[in-house]
C-alpha positions in Angstrom: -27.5 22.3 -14.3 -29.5 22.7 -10.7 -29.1 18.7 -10.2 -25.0 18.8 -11.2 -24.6 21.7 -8.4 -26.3 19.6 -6.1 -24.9 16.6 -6.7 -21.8 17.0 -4.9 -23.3 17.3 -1.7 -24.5 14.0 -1.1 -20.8 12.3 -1.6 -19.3 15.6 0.5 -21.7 13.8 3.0 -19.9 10.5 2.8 -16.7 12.1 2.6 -17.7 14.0 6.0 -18.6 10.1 7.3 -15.9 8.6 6.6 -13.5 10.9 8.4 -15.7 10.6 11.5 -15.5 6.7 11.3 -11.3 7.4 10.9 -11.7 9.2 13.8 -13.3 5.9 15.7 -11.1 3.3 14.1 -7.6 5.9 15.3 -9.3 5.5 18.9 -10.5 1.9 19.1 -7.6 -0.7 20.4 -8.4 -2.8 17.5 -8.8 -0.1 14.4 -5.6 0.8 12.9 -5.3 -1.8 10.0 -8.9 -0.9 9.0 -8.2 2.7 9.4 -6.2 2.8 5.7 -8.5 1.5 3.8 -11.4 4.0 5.0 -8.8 6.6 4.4 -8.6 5.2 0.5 -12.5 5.4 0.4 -12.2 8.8 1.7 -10.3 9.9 -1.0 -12.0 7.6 -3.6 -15.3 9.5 -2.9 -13.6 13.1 -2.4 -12.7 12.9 -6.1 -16.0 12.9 -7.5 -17.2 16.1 -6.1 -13.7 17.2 -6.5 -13.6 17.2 -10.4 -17.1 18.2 -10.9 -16.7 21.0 -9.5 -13.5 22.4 -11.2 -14.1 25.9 -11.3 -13.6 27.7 -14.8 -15.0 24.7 -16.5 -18.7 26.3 -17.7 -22.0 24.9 -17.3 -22.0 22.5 -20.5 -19.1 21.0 -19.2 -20.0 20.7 -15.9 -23.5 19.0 -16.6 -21.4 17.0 -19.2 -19.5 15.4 -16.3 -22.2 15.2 -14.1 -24.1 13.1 -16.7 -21.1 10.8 -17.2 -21.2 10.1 -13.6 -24.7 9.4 -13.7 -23.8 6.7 -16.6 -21.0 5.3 -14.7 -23.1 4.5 -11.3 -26.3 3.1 -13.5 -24.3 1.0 -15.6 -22.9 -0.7 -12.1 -26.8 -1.0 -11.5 -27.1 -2.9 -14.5 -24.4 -5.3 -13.2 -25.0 -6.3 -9.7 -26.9 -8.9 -10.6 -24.8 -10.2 -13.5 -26.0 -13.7 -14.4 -29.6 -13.6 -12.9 -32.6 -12.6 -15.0 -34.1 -9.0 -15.9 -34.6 -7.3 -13.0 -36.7 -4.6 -11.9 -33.3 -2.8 -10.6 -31.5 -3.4 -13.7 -34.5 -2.4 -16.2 -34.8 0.8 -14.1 -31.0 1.6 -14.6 -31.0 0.7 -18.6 -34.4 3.1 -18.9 -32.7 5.9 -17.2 -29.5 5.6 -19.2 -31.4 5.6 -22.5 -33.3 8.7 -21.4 -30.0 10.2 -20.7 -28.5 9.3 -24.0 -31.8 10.4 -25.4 -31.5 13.8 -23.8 -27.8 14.0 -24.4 -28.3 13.7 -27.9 -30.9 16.3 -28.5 -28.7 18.7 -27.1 -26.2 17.7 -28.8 -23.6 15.8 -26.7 -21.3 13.6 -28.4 -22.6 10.3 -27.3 -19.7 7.1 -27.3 -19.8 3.8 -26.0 -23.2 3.2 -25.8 -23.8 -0.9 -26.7 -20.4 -2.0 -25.0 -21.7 -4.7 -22.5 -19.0 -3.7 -19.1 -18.0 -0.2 -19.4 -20.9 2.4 -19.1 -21.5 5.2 -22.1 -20.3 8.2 -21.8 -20.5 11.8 -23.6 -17.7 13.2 -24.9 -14.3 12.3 -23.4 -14.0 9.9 -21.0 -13.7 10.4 -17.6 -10.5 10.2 -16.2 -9.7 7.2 -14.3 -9.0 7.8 -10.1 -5.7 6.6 -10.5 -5.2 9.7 -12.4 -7.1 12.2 -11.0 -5.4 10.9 -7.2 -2.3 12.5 -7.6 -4.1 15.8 -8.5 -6.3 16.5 -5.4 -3.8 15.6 -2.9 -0.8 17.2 -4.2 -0.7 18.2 -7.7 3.2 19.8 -7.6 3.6 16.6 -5.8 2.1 13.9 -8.1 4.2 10.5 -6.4 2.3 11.9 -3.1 -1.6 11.1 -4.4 -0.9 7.9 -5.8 0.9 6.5 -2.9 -1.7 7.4 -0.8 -4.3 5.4 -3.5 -2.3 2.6 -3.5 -1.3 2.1 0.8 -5.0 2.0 1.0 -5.7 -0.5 -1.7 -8.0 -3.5 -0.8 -5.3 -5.6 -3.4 -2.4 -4.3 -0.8 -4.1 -5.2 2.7 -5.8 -8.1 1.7 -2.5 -9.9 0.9 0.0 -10.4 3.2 2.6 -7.6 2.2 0.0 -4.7 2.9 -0.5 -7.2 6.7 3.3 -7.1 7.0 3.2 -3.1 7.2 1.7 -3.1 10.6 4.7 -5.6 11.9 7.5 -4.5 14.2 10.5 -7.1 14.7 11.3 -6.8 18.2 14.6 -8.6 20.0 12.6 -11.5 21.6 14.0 -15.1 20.1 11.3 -17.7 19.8 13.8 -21.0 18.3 17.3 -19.7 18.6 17.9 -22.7 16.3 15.9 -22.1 13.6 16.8 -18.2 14.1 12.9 -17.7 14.4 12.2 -14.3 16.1 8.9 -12.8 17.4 7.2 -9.7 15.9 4.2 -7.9 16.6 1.4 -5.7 15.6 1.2 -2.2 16.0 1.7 1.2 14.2 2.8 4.4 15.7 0.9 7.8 15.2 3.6 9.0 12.4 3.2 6.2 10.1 -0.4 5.9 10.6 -0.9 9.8 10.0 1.3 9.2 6.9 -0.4 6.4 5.6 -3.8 7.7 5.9 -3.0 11.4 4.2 -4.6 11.2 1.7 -8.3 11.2 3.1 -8.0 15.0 5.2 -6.0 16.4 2.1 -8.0 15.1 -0.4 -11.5 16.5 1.9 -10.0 20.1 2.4 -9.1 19.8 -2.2 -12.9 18.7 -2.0 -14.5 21.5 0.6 -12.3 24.2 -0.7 -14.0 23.9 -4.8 -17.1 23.3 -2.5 -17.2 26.6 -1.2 -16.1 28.4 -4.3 -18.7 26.9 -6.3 -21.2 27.9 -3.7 -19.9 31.1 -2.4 -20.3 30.7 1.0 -17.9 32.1 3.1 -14.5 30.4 3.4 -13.1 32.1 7.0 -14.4 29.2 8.9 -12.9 26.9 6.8 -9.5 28.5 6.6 -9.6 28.4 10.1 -10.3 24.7 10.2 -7.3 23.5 6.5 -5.1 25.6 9.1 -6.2 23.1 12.2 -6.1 20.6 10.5 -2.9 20.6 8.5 -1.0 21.7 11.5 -1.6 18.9 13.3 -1.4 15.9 10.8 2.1 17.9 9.7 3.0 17.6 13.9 1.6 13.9 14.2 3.0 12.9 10.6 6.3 14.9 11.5 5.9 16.6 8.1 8.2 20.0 7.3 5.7 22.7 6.5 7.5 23.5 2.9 6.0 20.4 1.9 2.6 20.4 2.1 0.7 21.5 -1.2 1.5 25.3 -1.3 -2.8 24.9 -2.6 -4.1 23.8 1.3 -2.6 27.6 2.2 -3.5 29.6 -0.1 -7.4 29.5 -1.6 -7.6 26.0 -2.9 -8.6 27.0 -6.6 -6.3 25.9 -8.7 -7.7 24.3 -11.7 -7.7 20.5 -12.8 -5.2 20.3 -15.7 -6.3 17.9 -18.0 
């Protein structure tokens, strides 16, 4: 149980990072079409913490997602090296998940998938997939909000040449009036960048806020600092205030539906 409370606050580190590095990329000339996909792993790493520390959820359940997270980055152990032999990295991740499994049994966890060759083991349900739990820890009475975020900041969208063709701007400049050829160029304005890149603050303060419950430290600083900051992505973004997740303004507590 100690070890699934502490847990979180290595990827609320990360988190932290990666908003600091946004914060670099928004500044540097050259940033802005990296600065969505650090947003997305902003919000990819928020969700961790996130749902393991629903509150409500009681310890059992809480070290039962802990564990399946644990399952979930050692089986990727097992696999970095796929198609070289045993390794002393991959023999150390199969020992430790059959010590979990081990353990997890003996207290009697429901243990499933546990010889499938790709997808790690897992006790009890599954655990939901980030596609899912997305819409949820942005905006969950606004569900299209979370997964647009996920999927502006997808490596599949801005490695392609429709997520490149966001950052163009036709501009009246002919190059071959015969051809009708016209120039474009590159650059995104502070609205559609704010709006684009969302999801990482919202999906932090979802994060901080079940941080601080589960903890009980004292939350006025960090009103203080939700308030800060959603005032000023909803100025930048040019966001109404009725639409930001009535959640951000109030305590941040509501619980994960599942």
């Amino acid at each position: 149980m100690r070890d699934a409370n502490i847990a979180p606050l290595t990827a609320v580190s990360a988190v932290l990072d990666h908003l600091d590095s946004l914060g670099v990329l928004f500044k540097s000339p050259g940033g802005i079409t990296a600065s969505h996909t650090i947003a997305r792993a902003a919000l990819d790493i928020a969700i961790g913490p996130w749902f393991l520390l629903e509150p409500g959820i009681g310890e059992r359940e809480r070290v039962r997602r802990y564990m399946n997270l644990r399952l979930q980055s050692l089986k990727e152990q097992t696999q970095l090296e796929t198609g070289a032999p045993d390794t002393t990295i991959r023999q150390h991740a199969e020992d430790r998940i059959a010590l979990i499994l081990d353990a997890a049994r003996v207290h009697g966890f429901d243990v499933r998938r546990e010889r499938d060759r790709y997808k790690p083991p897992h006790l009890g349900a599954q655990m939901p997939s980030t596609t899912s739990l997305a819409p949820e820890i942005v905006a969950p009475n606004v569900p299209v909000l979370g997964a647009l975020f996920w999927r502006l900041g997808s490596a599949v969208a801005h490695g392609q040449q429709h997520g490149l063709t966001m950052f163009f701007e036709r501009i009246d400049q002919p190059v071959q009036p015969t051809h009708g050829d016209a120039a474009a160029q590159m650059q995104a304005s502070p609205k559609d960048t704010a709006l684009r890149c969302g999801g990482a603050p919202l999906a932090a303060i979802s994060m901080l806020q079940r941080l601080y419950a589960q903890y009980g430290w004292p939350t006025d600083r960090l009103k203080t600092a939700v308030s800060g900051v959603i005032g000023t992505w909803q100025s930048v973004a040019e966001v109404r205030p009725p639409r930001v997740p009535d959640t951000f303004l109030a305590n941040g507590t509501t619980p994960h539906q599942r």
